[in-house]
Phi, psi and omega in degrees: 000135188282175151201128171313173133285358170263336203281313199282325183284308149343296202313297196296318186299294184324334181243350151292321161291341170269307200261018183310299187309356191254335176238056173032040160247146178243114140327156179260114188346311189250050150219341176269145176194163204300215157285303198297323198260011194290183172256113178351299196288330170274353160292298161004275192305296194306296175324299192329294185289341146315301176309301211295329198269008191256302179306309193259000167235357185205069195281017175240020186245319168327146187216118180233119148325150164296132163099340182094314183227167206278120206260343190295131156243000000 
């Protein structure tokens, strides 16, 4: 299985956000917000380092979009 650096980085906000409430952490009400609703530079950023964590454990598994990023939702 292929995976974007835009789809692993979606993944980790989304489940950082879901499983927060299990080890007593609460995000703050005006910073959780979905994936969609993020601010470009934090997608960005967040993407970056799915590339970088991508690259460096699993470069034969990485699909890098034309362009950087994954546009399909």
């Amino acid at each position: 299985m292929k995976i974007t650096p835009e789809q692993l980085a979606k993944y980790f906000h989304d489940e950082y956000e879901r499983m927060a409430p299990a080890f007593s952490y609460e995000t703050r009400r005006e910073t959780s917000v979905p994936w969609e609703n993020l601010l470009p530079s934090n997608k960005s950023l967040m993407t970056a380092v799915a590339t970088s964590v991508l690259l460096h454990f699993f470069p034969e598994k990485i699909s890098i979009p034309i362009g950087g990023s994954d546009e399909q939702h």
